[in-house]
C-alpha positions in Angstrom: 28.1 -28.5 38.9 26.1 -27.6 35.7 28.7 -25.9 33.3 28.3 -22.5 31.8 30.1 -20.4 29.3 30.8 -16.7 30.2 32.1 -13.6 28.0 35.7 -12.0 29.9 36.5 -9.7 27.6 35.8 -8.0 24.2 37.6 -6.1 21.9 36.7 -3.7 18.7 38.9 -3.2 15.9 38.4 -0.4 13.4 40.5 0.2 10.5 42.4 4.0 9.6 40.4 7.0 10.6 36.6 7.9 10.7 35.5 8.5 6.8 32.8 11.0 6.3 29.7 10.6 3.3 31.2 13.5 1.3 34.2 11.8 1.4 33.3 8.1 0.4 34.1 8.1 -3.6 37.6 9.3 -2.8 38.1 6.0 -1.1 36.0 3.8 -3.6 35.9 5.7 -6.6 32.9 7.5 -9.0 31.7 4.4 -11.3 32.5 5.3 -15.0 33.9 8.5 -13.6 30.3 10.1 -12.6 29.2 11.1 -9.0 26.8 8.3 -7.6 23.3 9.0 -8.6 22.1 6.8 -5.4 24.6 8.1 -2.9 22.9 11.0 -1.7 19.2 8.7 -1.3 21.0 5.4 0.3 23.1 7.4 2.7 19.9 9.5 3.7 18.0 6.2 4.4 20.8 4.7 6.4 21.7 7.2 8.5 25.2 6.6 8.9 27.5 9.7 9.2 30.9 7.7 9.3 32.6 5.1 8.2 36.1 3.3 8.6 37.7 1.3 4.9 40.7 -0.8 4.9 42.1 1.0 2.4 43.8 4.5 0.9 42.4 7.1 -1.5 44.6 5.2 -3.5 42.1 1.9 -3.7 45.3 0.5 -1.8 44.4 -2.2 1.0 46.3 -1.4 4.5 44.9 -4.2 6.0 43.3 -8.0 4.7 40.3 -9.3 6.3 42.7 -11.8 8.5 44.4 -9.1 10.1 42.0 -7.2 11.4 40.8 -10.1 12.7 44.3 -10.5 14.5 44.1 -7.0 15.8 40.9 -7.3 17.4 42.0 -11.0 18.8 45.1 -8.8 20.1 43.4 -6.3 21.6 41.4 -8.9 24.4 44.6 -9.5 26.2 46.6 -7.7 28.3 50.0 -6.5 26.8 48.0 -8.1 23.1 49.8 -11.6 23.8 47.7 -14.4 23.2 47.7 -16.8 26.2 49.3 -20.0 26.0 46.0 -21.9 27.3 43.8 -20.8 24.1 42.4 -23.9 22.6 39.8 -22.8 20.4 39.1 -20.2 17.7 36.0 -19.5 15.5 35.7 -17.1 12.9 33.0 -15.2 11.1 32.9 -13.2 7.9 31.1 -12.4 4.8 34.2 -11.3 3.1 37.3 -13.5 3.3 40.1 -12.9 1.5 40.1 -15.7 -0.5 37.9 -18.7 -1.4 40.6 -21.5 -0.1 42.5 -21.9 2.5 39.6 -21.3 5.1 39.5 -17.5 6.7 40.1 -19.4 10.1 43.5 -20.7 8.5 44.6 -17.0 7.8 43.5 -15.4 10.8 45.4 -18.3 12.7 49.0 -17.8 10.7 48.8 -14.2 11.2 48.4 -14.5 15.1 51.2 -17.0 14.6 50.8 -18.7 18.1 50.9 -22.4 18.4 48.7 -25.6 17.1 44.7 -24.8 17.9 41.8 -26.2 16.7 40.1 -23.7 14.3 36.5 -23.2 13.0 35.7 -21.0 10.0 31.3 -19.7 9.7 30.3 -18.9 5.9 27.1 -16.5 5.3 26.7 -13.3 6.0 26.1 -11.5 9.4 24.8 -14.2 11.4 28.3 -15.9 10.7 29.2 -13.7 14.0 27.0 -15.4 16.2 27.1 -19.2 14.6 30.9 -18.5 15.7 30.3 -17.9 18.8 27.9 -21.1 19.2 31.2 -23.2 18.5 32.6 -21.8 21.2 29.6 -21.9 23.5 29.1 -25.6 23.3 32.1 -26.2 22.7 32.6 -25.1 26.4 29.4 -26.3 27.6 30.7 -29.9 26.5 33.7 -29.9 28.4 35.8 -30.1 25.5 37.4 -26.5 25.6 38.1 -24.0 28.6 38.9 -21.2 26.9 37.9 -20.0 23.3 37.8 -17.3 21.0 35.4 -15.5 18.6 35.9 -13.0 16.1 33.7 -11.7 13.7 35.8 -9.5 10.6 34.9 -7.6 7.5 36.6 -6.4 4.9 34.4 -5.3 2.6 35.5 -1.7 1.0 38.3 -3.6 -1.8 35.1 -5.2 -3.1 33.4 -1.7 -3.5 35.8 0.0 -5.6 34.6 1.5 -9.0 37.0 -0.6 -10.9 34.9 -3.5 -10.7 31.8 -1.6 -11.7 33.3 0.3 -14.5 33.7 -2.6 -17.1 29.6 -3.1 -16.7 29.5 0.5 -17.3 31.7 0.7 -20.6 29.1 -1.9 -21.7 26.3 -0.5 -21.3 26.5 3.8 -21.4 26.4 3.5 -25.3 24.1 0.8 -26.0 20.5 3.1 -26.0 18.6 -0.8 -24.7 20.6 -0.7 -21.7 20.3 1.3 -18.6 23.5 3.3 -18.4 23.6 3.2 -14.8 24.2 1.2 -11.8 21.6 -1.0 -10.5 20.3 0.1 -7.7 20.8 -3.1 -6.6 24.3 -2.5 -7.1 25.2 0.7 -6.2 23.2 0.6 -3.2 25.8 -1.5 -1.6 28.6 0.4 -1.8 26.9 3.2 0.1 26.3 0.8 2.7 28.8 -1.5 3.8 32.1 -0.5 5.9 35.5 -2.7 7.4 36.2 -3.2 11.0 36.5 -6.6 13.3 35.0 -7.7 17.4 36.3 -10.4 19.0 35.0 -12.1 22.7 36.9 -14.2 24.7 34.8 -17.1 26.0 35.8 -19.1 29.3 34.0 -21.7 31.5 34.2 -19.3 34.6 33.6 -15.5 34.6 36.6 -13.6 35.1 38.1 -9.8 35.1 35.9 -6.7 35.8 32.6 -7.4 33.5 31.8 -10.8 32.8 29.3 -11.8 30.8 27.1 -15.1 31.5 26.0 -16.3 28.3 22.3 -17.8 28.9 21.5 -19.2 25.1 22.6 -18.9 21.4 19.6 -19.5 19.4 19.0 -19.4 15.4 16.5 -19.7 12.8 16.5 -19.8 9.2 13.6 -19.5 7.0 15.5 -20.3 4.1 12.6 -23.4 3.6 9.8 -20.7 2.9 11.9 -17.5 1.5 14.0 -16.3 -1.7 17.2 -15.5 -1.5 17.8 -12.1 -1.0 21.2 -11.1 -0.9 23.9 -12.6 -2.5 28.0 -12.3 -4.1 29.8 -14.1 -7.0 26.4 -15.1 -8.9 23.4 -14.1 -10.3 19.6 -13.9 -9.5 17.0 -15.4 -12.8 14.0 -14.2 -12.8 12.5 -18.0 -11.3 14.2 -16.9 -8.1 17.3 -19.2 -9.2 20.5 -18.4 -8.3 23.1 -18.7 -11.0 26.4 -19.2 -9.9 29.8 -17.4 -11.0 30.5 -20.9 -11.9 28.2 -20.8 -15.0 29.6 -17.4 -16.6 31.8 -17.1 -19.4 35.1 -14.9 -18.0 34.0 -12.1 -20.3 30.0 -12.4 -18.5 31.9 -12.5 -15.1 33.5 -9.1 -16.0 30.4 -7.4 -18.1 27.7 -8.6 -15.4 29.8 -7.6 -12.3 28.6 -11.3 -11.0 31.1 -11.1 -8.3 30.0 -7.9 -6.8 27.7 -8.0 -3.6 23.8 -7.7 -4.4 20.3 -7.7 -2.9 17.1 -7.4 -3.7 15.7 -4.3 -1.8 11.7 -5.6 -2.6 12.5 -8.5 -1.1 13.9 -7.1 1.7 11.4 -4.5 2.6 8.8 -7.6 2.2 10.4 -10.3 4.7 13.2 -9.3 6.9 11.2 -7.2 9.9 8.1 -9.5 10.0 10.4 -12.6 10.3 13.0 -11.0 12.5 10.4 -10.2 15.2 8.5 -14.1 14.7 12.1 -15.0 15.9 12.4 -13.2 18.3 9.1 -14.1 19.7 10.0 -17.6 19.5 13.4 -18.0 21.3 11.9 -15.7 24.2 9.0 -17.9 24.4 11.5 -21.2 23.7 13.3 -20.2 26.6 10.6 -19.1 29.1 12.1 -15.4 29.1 9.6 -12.8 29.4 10.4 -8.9 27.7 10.3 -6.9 30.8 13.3 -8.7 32.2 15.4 -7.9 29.5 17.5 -4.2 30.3 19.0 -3.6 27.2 18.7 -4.7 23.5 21.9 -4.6 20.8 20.2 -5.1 17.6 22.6 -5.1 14.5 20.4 -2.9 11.9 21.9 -2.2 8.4 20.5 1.2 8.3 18.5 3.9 10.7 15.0 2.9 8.0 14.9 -0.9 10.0 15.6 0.6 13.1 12.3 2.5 12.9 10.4 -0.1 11.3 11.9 -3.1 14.0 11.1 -0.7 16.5 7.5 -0.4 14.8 6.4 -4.1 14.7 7.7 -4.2 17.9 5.6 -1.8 19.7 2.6 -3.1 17.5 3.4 -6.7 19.1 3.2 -5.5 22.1 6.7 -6.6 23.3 8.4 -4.7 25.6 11.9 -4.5 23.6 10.9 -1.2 22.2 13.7 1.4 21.4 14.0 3.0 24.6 16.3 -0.3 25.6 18.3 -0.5 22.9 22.0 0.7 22.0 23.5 1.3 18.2 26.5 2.6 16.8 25.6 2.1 13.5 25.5 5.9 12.4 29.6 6.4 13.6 31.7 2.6 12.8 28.9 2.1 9.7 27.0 -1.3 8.9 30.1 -4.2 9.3 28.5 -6.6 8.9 28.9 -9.9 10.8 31.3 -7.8 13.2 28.5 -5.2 14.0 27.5 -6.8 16.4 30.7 -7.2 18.7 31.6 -3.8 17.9 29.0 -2.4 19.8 29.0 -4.8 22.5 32.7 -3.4 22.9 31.2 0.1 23.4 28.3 -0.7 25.2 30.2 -2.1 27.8 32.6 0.3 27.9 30.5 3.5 27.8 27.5 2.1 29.6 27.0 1.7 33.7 25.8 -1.5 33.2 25.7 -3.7 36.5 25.5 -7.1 37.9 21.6 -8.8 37.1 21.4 -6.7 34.1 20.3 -9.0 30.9 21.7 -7.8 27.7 19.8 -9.3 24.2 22.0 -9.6 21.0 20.1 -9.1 17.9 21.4 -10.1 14.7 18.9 -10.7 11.5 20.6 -11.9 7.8 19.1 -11.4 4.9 21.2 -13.5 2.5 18.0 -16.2 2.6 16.4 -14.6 5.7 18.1 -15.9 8.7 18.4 -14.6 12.5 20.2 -14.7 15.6 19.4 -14.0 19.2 21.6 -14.2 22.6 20.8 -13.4 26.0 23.6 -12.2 28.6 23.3 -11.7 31.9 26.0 -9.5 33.5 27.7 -11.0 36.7 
């Protein structure tokens, strides 16, 4: 009997309470002790209205990136206990807590359950679904029965005016300098949120909505495109990126290297044109036409490339236009590499979904222009 891989359960995990836009630089603080002169414009784009942060009004952290992971691992079992026949875990994230030991080592001491093999994905968002490939064939090979992904961010510490205040005491009085932010810069903080999804992967389906997991297929086009977003370095003007490794400590402070980036140009330019060439591909790679595909989960950073996606689309000619589709960007935020299990979780759970239906998983990252597609099929 051919083997398969099926989704049993999934589980969302969002930190503190619901943060409103007025409310955001009480959590992650006015840069050189001025209101946000891109707030207003970035939030208006995005179209997010909350937001959850892993930490206070004090800039305090209730939570590290490895246990939100936990909870949302937790929250797939009954009574939160993690079964004793649990062989595998994967992990995604943009945002560890720290650069060694890997984010899979943390998340598996703070679940604290027994020896495991462990896998840790580096990048940004599509770190979600190369985790969940390690499971997949992982499965599909015979060598696991039942796995775990979880996809975690914890991204709001990283946000925090502190680290963009010694840029600003460097530059405010020096009249060859721009005084503020770079948009670059700025723009980042207005966009990026904490939370963790988990799914629970078996070689049978199992429990009241299983999911049949039909492919996992990636592309990057890193070969062809500049890098676009990027932490802890630098961009030259050659399209080089120059590493935290090469600063002075004084540079790393001044030049807020280790503060998240991207290049909004570069962005606008590449990301919908090559997200929808994927997708055109792995539907045509696996002989799947659009009008057999119910619904669509695409993880968007903002409302602007939900239109736009939704434009090429319809100008393609594909029928995955916006009528299919399911978001809950504007209420959990932009998470990141967890976006995307976060609204399966809700999909699921506030959708009358039934057996036959497909479900596509959408997931684009711009670091150097990478994507992500999945087809589900529920049983």
């Amino acid at each position: 009997m051919e083997k398969a891989a099926y989704i049993n359960s999934v589980s969302a995990y969002l930190p503190n309470s619901p943060i409103a836009n007025e409310e955001m630089e009480d959590y992650i603080g006015e840069i050189g002790g001025n209101p946000s002169r891109v707030r207003s414009i970035v939030l208006r784009q995005n179209g997010i209205k909350t937001r959850y942060y892993g930490l206070d009004k004090n800039q305090s952290l209730t939570h590290s990136n490895a246990e939100l992971a936990k909870e949302a691992v937790c929250g797939l079992f009954e009574n939160r206990q993690i079964p004793n026949d649990l062989t595998l875990l994967a992990c995604g994230t943009s945002t560890p807590d720290q650069l060694l030991p890997s984010h899979a080592s943390m998340v598996h001491g703070e679940l604290a359950n027994y020896p495991m093999e462990i896998f840790s994905s580096a990048g940004v968002c599509l770190t979600s679904l190369q985790a969940l490939k390690i499971c997949y064939s992982n499965i599909l090979a015979g060598l696991h029965q039942k796995a775990v992904c979880v996809a975690s961010e914890l991204t709001s510490p990283a946000l925090v005016s502190k680290f963009y205040d010694p840029e600003y005491e460097a530059t405010h009085d020096n009249p060859d300098k721009d005084p503020y932010m770079a948009f670059e810069k700025d723009f980042m903080r207005f966009m990026l949120s904490d939370g963790a999804g988990a799914v629970l992967v078996q070689d049978h389906p199992e429990g009241i909505c299983s999911l049949k997991i039909e492919w996992v297929d990636m592309t990057s086009y890193a070969n062809e495109l500049p890098t676009c977003m990027f932490m802890a370095s630098e961009l030259q003007e050659n399209g080089r990126l120059k590493s935290w490794k090469e600063f002075s400590p004084d540079e790393i402070k001044e030049r807020t290297v280790l503060v998240g980036k991207q290049d909004i140009r570069q962005l606008k330019k590449y990301i919908i044109k090559y997200w929808v060439d994927h997708i055109e591909t792995v539907l045509a790679k696996h002989h799947v036409k659009a009008e057999e595909i119910d619904y669509v989960i695409p993880h968007v950073s903002s409302m602007f490339f939900y239109e736009k996606l939704n434009d090429e689309i319809a100008a393609r000619n594909i029928a995955l236009t916006k009528e299919k589709w399911f978001t809950n960007l504007t209420s959990v935020g932009n998470i990141g590499s967890a976006a995307i299990y976060v609204a399966l979780e809700e999909f699921i759970r506030t959708k009358g979904i039934k057996r036959g239906n497909k479900i596509l998983l959408l997931v684009p990252e711009s670091g150097r222009f990478s994507y992500g597609t999945v087809l589900l099929t529920v049983e």
